[in-house]
C-alpha positions as CSV (number, residue, x, y, z in Angstrom):
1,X,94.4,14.2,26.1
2,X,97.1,16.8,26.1
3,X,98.6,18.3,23.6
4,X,102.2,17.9,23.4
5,X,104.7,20.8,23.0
6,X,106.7,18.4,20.9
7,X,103.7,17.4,17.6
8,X,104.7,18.3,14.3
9,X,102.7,18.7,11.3
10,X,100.9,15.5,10.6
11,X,99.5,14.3,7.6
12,X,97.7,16.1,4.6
13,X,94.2,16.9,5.0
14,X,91.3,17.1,3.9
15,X,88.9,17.3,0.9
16,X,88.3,15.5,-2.2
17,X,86.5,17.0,-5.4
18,X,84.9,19.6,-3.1
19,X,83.0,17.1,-0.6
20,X,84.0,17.5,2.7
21,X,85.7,14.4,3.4
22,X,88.9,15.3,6.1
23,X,91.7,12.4,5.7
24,X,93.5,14.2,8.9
25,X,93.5,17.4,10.2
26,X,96.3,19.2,11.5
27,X,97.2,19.6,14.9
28,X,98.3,22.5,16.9
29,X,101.7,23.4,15.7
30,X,105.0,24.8,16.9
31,X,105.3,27.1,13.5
32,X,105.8,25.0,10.7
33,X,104.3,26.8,7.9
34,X,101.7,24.2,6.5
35,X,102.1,25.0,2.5
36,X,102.1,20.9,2.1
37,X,98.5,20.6,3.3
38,X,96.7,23.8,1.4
39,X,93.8,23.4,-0.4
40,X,94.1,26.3,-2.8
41,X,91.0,28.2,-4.8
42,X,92.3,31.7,-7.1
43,X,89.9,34.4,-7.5
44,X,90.6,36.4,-10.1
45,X,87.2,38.5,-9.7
46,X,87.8,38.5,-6.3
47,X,83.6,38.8,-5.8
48,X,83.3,35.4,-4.1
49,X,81.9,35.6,-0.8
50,X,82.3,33.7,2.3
51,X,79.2,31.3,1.9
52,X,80.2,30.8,-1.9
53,X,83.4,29.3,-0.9
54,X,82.3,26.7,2.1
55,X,80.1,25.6,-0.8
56,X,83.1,25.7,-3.6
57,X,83.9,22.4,-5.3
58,X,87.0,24.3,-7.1
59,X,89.6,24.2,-4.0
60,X,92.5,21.7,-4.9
61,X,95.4,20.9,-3.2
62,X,98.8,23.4,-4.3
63,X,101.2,25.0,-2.1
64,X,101.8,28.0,-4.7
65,X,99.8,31.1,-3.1
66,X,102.0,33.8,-4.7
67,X,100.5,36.6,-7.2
68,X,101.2,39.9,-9.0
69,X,98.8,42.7,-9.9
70,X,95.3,42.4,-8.2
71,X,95.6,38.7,-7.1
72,X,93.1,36.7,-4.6
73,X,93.3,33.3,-3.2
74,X,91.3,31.3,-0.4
75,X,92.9,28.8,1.6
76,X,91.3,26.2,3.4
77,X,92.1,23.2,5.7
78,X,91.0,21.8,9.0
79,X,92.7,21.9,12.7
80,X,92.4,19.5,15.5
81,X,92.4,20.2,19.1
82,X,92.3,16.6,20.3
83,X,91.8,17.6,24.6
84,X,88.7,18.2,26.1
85,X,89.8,21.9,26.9
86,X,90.0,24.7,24.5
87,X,93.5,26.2,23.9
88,X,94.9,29.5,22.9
89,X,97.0,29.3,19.5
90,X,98.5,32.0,17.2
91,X,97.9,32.3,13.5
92,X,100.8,34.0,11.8
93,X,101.7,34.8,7.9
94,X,105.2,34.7,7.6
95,X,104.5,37.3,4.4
96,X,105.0,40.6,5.4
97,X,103.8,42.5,2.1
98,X,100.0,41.0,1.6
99,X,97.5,43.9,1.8
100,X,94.7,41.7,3.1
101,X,94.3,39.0,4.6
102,X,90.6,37.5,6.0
103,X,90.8,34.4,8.5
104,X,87.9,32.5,9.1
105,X,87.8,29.8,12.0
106,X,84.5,27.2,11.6
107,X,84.6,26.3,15.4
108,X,82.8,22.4,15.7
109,X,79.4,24.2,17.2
110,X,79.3,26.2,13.6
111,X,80.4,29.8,15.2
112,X,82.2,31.8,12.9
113,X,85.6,33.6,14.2
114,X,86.7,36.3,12.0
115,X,90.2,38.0,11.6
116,X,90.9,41.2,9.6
117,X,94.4,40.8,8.8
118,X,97.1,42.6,6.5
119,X,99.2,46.0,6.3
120,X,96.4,48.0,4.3
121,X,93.9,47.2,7.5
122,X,93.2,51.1,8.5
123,X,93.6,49.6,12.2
124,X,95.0,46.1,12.7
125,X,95.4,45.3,16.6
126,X,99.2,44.2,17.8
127,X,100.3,45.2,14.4
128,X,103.7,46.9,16.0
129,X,104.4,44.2,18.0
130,X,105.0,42.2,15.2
131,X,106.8,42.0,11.7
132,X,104.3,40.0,9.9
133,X,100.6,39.7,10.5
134,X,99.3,37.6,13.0
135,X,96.1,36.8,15.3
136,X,95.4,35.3,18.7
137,X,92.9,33.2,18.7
138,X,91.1,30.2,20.6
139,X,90.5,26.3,19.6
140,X,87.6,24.6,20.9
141,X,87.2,20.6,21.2
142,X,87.5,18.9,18.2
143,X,88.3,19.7,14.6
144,X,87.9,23.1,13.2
145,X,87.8,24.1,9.9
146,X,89.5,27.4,8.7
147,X,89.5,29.6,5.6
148,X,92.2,32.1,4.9
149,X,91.7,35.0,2.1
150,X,94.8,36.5,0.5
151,X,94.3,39.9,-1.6
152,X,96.6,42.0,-2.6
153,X,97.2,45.0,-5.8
154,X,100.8,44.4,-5.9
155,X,102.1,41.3,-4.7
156,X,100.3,38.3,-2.7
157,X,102.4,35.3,-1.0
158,X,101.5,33.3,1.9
159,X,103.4,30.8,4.5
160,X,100.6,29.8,6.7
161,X,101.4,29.1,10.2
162,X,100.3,28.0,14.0
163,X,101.7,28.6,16.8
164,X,101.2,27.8,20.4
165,X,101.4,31.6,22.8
166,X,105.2,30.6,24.8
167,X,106.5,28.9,21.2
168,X,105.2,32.0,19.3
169,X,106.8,34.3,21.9
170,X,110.0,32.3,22.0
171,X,110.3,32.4,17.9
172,X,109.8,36.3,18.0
173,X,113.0,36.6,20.4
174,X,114.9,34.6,18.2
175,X,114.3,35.4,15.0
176,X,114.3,39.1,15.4
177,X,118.1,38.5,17.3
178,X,118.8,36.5,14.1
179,X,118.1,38.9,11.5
180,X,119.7,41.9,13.9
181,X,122.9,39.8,13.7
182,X,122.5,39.6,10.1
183,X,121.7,43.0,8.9
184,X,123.7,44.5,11.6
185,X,126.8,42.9,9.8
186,X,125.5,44.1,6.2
187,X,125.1,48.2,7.8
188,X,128.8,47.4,9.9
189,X,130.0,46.3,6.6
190,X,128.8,49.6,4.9
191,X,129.5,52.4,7.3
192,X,133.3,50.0,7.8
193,X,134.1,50.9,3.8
194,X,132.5,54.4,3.9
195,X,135.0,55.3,6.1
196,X,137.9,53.6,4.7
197,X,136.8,55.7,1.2
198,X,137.1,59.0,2.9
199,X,140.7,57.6,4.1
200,X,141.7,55.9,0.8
201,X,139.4,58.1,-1.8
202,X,138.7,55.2,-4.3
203,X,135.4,55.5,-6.2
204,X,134.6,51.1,-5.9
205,X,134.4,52.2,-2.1
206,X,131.9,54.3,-2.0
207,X,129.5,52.5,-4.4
208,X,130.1,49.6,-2.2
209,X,129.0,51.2,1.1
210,X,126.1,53.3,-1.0
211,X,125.0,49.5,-2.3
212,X,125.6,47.9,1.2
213,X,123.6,50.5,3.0
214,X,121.0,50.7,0.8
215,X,120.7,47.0,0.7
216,X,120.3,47.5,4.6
217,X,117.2,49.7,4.1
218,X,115.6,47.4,1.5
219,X,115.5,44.5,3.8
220,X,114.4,46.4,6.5
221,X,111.3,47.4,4.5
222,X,111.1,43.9,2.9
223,X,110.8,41.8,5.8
224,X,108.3,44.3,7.4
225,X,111.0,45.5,10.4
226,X,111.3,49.1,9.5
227,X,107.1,49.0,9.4
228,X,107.2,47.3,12.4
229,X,109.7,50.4,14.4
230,X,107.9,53.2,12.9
231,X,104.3,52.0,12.6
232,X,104.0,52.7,9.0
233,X,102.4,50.0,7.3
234,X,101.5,51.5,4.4
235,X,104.7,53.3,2.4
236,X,107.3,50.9,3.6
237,X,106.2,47.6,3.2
238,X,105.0,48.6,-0.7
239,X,106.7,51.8,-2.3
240,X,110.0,51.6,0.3
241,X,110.1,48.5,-1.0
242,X,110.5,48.9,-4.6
243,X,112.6,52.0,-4.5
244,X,114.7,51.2,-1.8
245,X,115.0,47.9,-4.3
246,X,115.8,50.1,-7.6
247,X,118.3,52.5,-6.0
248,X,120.1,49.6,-4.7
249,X,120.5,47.9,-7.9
250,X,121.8,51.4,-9.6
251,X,124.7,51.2,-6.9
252,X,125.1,47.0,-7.5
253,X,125.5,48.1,-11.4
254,X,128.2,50.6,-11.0
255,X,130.1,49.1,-8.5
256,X,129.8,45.7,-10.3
257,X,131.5,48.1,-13.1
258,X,133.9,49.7,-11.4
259,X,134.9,46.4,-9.1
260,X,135.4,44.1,-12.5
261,X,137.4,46.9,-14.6
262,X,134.4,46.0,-17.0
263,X,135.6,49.2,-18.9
264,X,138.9,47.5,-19.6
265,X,138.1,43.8,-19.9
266,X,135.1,43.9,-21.7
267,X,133.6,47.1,-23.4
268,X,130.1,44.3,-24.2
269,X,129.4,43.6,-20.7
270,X,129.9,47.6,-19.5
271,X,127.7,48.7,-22.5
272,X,125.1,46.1,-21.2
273,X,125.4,47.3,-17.4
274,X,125.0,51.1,-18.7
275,X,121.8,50.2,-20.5
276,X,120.9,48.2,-17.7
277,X,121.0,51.7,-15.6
278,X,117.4,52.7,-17.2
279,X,115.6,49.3,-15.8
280,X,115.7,50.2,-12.1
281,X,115.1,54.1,-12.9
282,X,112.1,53.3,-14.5
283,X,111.0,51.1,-12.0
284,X,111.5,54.4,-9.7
285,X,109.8,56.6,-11.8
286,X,106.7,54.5,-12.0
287,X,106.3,53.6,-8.1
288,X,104.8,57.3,-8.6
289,X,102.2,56.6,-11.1
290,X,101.0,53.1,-11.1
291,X,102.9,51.0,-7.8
292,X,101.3,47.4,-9.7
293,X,103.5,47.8,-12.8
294,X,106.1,49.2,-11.2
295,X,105.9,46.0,-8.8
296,X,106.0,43.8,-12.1
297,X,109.0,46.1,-13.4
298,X,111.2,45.3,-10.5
299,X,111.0,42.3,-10.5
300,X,111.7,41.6,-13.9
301,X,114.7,44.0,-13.9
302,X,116.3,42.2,-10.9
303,X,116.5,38.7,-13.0
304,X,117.9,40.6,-15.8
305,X,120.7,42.2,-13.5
306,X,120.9,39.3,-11.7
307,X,122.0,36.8,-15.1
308,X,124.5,40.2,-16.5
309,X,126.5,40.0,-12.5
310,X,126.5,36.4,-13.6
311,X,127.9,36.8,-17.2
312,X,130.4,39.6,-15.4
313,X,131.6,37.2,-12.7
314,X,132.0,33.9,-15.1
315,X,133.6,36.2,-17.6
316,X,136.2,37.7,-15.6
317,X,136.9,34.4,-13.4
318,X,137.7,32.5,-16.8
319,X,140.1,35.3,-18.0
320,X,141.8,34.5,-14.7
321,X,141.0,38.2,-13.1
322,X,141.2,38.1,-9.2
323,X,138.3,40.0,-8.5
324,X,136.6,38.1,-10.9
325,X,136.8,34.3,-8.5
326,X,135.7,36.5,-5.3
327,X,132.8,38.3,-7.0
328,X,131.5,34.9,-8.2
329,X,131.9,33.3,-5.1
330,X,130.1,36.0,-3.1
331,X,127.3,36.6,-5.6
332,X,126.9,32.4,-6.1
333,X,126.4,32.4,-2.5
334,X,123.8,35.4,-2.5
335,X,122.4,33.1,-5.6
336,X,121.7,30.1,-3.6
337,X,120.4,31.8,-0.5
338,X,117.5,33.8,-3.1
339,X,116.9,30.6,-4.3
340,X,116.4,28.4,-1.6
341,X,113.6,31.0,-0.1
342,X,112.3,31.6,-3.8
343,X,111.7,28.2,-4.4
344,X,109.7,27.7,-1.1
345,X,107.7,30.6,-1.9
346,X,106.7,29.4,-5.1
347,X,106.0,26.3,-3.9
348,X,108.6,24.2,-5.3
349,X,110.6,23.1,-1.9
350,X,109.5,22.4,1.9
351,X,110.1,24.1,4.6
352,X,113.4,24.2,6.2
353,X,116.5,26.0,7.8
354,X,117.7,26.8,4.5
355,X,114.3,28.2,3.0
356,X,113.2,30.3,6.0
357,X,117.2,31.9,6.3
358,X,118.4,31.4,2.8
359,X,117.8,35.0,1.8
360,X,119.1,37.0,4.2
361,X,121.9,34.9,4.9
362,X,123.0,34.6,1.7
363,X,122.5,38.6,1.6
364,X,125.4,39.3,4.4
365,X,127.7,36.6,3.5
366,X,128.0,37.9,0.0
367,X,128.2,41.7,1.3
368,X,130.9,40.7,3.5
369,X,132.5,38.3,1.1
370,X,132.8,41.7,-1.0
371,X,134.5,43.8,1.4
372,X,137.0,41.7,1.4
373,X,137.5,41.3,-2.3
374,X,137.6,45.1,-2.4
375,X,140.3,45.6,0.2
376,X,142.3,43.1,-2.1
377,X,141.1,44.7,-4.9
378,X,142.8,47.8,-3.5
379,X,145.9,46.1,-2.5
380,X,146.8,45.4,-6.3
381,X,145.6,48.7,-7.1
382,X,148.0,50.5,-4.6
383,X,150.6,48.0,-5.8
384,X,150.5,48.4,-9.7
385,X,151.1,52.3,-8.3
386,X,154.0,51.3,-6.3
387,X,155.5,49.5,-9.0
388,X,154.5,52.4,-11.3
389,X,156.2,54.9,-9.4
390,X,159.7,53.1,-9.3
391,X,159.5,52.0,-12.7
């Protein structure tokens, strides 16, 4: 029986209060990441061995594999090759920033294949040909069972997925064209206003083109594409990432600032956004000294940011200030994109356009939503001048 090109994930799988009962295994898969038919056992001591968790009774069925600080989890679930022929498939992680990653595929004659995956591998083979870490491997007749470890020391996430070779090649083209479309508008956007500062010499410009470009660099070292170009696994994927984060959000802070005349409309709001200044700095200072809490810091200064640009936009949109109705729209949209592709990482939403492009996209259509708000920002501003002058 062949398998078709065309099967989609198929029903959840597997095993009930840790006897190995398999409802349905999955099938070979055109990449659908396969969080809805995890079986899911944390290991906080992270001393369980291999044999320890085939014989595990603790695995229950969660699509939440994400983790701060020293984190482990085991995955497990079962795959079906329903021909009479073996077939090549790729495993891939669509979670650039785990450390480590173990796969273990339990072929139907009891053979062990092993995978040492994960950007803190001293050597991991075809790691530059790829963004995220992934494995070529073979299916024999019949159902297979596979266990996946996850450790990390800073943060651990995991979007399981299968792939057949020409679909997996195909999906490599594409996405990497999508996301060069995407990020080549957010650096465009930034070197377009650099430029126009030096012409027009207004401060919001240059903290917008600082922010934009720097926004650039953190996504390149988020989504593991500036690893991926200069083989460095190690600094960009984990310290690039958090500091590349915490100068970006020093730029976001001014330029939210300068861009909303917080200094004018509401002294609260730019008191608030000055002491927010320290949050990112310290996150920077401590990437140096312990990367785990510096990690934790980030990501608890980007929510706090994240609801003061939301207090700045609503406030200045309801005292009826221009710049205020752009700069909500373009942050809301930025909002919703993070949100989508947060929510699928924490488990909370299935996969979908929206989840796998949510972030990114959101990303560029608020930086170029921006640059447009500032040239009319500047507009009024050269106005009020003009009408200064004559007066």
């Amino acid at each position: 029986m062949k398998i078709d090109f065309q099967i989609l994930l198929l029903a959840t799988l597997l095993f009930c209060s840790g006897v190995h009962q398999a409802k349905a295994a999955e099938q070979l898969l055109r990449g659908d990441p396969l969080h809805p038919s995890l079986l899911v056992l944390s290991d906080p001591s992270k001393k369980l061995s291999f044999a320890e968790v085939r014989e595990s009774s603790n695995f229950t069925k969660d699509r939440k594999i994400i983790g701060f600080k020293d984190s482990s989890f085991w995955v497990r679930f079962e795959l079906e090759n329903p021909s009479t022929e073996s077939k090549n498939f790729i495993f891939e992680d669509q979670w650039a920033l785990t450390d480590f990653i173990d796969f273990y595929l339990i072929n139907p004659d009891g053979s062990v294949d092993r995978r040492e995956l994960g950007h803190r591998r001293i050597e991991v083979p075809n790691r530059a040909l790829h963004r995220y870490p992934f494995a070529s491997l073979n299916l024999a007749p019949g159902i297979s069972s596979i266990y996946i470890q996850y450790r990390s020391t800073d943060v651990n996430g995991s979007r399981a997925t299968f792939w057949y070779p020409d679909d997996f090649e195909r999906y490599k083209l594409s996405s990497q064209l999508i996301y060069g479309i995407l990020l080549g508008a957010i650096l465009v956007m930034s070197l377009y206003n650099f430029f126009l500062y030096l012409t027009l010499r207004y401060s919001p410009y240059l903290h917008y083109s600082l922010y934009s470009f720097l926004f650039f660099v953190f996504q390149m070292c988020f989504s593991g594409f500036l690893s991926q170009l200069t083989g460095n696994y190690w600094f960009w994927l984990d310290e690039g990432t958090v500091l590349f984060s915490s100068i970006t959000l020093q730029f976001v802070l001014r330029f939210t600032q300068l861009f909303l005349g917080l200094r004018q409309h509401s002294k609260l709001l730019y008191r608030i956004g000055t002491f927010l200044h320290s949050l990112p700095i310290t996150a920077f200072i401590l990437c140096y000294f312990s990367f785990q809490i510096a990690a934790i810091f980030t990501v608890c200064g980007n929510v706090c940011i994240a609801l003061w640009i939301a207090s700045c936009a609503i406030y200045t949109s309801y005292k009826k200030q221009p710049e205020g109705k752009i700069f909500l729209f373009a942050w809301g949209v930025f909002v919703v994109g993070d949100l989508y592709s947060i929510s699928y990482y924490m488990g909370y939403m299935e996969a979908n356009v929206l989840t796998q492009w949510g972030m990114i996209t959101g990303s560029a259509t608020e930086i170029v939503l921006l640059s447009f708000g500032l040239s009319n920002f500047v507009s009024r501003m050269k106005q009020a001048v003009h009408e200064a002058k004559e007066a």
